[in-house]
Backbone as JSON, one array per atom type, in Angstrom:
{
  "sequence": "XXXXXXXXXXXXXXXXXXXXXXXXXXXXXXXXXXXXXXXXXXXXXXXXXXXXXXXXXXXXXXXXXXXXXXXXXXXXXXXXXXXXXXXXX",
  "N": [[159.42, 54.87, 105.4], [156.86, 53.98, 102.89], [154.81, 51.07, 103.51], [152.4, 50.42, 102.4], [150.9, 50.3, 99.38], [148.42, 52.35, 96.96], [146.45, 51.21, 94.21], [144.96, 54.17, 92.31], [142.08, 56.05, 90.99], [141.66, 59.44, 90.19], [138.95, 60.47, 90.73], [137.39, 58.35, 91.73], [135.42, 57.2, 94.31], [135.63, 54.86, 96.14], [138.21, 54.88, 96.21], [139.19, 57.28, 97.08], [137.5, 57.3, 99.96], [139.08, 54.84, 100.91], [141.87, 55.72, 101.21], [141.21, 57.78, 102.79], [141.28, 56.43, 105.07], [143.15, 55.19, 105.41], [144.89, 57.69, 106.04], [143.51, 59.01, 108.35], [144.63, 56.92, 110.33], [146.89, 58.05, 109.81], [149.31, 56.68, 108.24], [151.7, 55.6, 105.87], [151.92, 56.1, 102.51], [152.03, 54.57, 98.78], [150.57, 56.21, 96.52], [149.51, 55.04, 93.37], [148.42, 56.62, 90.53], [146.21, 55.45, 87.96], [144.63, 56.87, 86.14], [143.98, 56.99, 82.92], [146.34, 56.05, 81.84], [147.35, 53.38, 80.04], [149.29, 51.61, 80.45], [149.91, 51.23, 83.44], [147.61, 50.26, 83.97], [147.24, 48.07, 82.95], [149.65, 46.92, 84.3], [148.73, 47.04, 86.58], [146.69, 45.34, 86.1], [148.06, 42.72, 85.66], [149.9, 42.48, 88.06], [147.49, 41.99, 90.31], [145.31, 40.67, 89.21], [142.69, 42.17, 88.94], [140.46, 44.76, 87.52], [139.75, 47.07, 88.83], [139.78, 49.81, 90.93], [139.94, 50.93, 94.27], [142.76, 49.23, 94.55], [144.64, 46.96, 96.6], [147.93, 46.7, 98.58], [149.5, 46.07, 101.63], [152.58, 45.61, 102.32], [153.74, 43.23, 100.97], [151.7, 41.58, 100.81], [148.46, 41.34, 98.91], [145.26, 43.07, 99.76], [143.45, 43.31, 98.49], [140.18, 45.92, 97.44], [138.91, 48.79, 98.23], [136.12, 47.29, 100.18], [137.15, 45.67, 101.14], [139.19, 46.84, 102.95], [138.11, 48.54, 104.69], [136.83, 46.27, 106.05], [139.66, 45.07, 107.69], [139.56, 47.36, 108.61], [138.19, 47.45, 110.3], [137.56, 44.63, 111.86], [140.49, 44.73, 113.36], [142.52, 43.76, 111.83], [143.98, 44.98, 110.22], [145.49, 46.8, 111.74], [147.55, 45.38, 112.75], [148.38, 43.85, 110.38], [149.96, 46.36, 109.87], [151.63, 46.89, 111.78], [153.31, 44.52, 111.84], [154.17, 44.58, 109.42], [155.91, 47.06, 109.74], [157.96, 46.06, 112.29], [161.25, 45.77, 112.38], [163.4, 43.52, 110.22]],
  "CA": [[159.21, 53.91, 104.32], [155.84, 53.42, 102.89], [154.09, 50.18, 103.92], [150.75, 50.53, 101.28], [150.65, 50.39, 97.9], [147.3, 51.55, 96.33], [146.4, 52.06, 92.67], [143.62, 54.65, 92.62], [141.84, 57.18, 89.89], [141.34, 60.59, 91.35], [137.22, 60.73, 90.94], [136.66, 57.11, 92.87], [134.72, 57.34, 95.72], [135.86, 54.24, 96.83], [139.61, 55.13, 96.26], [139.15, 58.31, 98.74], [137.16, 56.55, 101.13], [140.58, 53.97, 101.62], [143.12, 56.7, 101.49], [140.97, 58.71, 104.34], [141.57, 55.36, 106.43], [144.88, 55.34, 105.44], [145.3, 58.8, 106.52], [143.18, 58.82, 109.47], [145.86, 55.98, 110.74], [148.97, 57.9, 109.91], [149.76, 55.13, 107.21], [152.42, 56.45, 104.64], [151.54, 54.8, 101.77], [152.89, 54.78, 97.72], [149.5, 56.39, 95.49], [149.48, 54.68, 91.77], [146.72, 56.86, 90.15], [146.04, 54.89, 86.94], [143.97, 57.58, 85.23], [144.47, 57.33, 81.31], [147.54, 55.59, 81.98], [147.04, 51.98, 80.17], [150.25, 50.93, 80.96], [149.86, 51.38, 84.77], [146.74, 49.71, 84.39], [147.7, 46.66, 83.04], [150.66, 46.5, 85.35], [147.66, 46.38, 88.36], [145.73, 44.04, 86.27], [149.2, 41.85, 86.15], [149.43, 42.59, 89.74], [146.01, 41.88, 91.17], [143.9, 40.2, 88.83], [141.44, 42.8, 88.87], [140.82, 45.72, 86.55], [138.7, 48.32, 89.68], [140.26, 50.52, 91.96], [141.43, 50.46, 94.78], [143.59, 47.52, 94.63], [145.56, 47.97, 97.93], [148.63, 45.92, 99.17], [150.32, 45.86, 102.78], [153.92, 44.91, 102.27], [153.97, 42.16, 99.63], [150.16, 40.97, 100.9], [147.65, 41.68, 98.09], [144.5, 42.71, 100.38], [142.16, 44.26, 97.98], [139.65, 47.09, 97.22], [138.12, 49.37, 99.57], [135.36, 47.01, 101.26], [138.65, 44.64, 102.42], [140.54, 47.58, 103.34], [137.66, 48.7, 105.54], [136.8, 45.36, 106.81], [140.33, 44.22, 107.86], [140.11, 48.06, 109.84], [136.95, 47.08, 111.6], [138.53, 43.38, 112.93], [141.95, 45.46, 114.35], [143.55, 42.84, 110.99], [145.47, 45.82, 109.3], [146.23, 47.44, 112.72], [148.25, 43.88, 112.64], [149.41, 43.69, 109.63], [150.98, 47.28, 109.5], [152.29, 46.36, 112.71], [153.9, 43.62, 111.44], [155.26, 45.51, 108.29], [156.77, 48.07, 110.56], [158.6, 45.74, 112.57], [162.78, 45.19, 111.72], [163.59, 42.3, 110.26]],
  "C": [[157.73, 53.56, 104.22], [155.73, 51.83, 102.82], [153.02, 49.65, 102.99], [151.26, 50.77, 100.27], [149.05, 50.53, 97.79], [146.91, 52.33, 95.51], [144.91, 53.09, 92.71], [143.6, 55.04, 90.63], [141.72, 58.11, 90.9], [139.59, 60.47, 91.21], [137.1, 59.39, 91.48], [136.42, 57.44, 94.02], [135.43, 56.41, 96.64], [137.49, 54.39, 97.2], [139.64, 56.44, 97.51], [139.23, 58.09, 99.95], [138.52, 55.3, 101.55], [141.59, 55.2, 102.17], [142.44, 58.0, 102.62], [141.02, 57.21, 105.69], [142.81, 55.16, 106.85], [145.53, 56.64, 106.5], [145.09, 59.12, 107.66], [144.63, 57.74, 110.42], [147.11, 56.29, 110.86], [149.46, 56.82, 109.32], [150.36, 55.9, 105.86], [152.34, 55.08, 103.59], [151.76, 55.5, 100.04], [151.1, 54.84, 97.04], [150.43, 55.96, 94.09], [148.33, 55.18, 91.19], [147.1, 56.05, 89.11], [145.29, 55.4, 85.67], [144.56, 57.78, 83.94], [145.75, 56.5, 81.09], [147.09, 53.8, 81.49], [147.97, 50.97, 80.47], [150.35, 50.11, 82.31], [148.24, 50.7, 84.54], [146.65, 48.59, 83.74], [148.72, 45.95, 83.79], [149.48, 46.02, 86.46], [146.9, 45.55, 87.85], [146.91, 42.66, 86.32], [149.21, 41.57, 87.38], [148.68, 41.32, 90.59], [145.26, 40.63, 90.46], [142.89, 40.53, 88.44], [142.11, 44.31, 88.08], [140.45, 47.44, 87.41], [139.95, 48.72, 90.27], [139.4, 51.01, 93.21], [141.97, 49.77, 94.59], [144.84, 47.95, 95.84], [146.61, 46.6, 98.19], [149.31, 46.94, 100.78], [151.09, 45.15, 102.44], [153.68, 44.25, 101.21], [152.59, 41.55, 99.68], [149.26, 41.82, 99.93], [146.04, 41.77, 98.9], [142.97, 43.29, 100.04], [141.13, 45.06, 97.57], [139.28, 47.33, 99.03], [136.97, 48.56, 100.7], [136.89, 46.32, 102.2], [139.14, 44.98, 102.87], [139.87, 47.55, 104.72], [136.95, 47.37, 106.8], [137.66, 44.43, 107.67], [140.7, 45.44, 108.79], [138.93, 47.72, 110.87], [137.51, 46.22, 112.54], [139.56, 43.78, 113.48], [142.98, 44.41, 113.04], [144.89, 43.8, 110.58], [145.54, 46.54, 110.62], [147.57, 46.47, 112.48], [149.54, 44.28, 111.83], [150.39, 44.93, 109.18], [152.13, 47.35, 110.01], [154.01, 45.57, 112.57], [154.81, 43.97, 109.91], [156.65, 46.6, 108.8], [157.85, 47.41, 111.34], [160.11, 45.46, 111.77], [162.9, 43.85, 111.18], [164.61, 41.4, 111.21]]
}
C-alpha cells in the first residue's frame, strides 16, 4: 500500500530530485503527473493550496514541495512519519 502521494510534471527538477528520495528509501508511493491536465491541477490546488510541484503528502499529512521533503529526510522526521504510516492500526 502506497504511503506518498506526490503530484509531479515529468521535466521538474525538483519533482525528480523527491521521487529519487523516495526511491532511494524504498517508499512506494502514488505519482499524480499533472502535465496539461487542468483538472488534476486544480484538484492539487484544492488539495494543497499551492499551484508548484511537488506537492507531497505522507498518509493524510500535507508536507510539501521538495525542500520539506528533503528537510524532514535530513532531521530522521519522514523516517518517522513513514514509520508511523506503516504501522497497523
Amino acid at each position: 500500500m502506497a504511503i506518498v502521494t506526490i503530484y509531479t510534471t515529468k521535466t521538474c527538477p525538483y519533482c525528480i530530485r523527491a521521487k529519487y528520495l523516495l526511491d532511494a528509501k524504498k517508499v512506494e508511493y502514488v505519482e499524480i503527473a499533472v502535465d496539461g491536465d487542468m483538472d488534476l491541477r486544480r484538484e492539487l490546488m484544492a488539495k494543497s493550496g499551492q499551484h508548484t510541484v511537488p506537492q507531497i503528502w505522507v498518509g493524510d499529512t500535507h508536507v510539501g514541495g521538495c525542500d520539506e521533503l528533503m528537510a524532514l529526510g535530513r532531521s530522521g522526521e519522514l523516517d518517522e512519519m513513514l514509520a508511523a504510516q506503516s504501522e497497523p492500526a
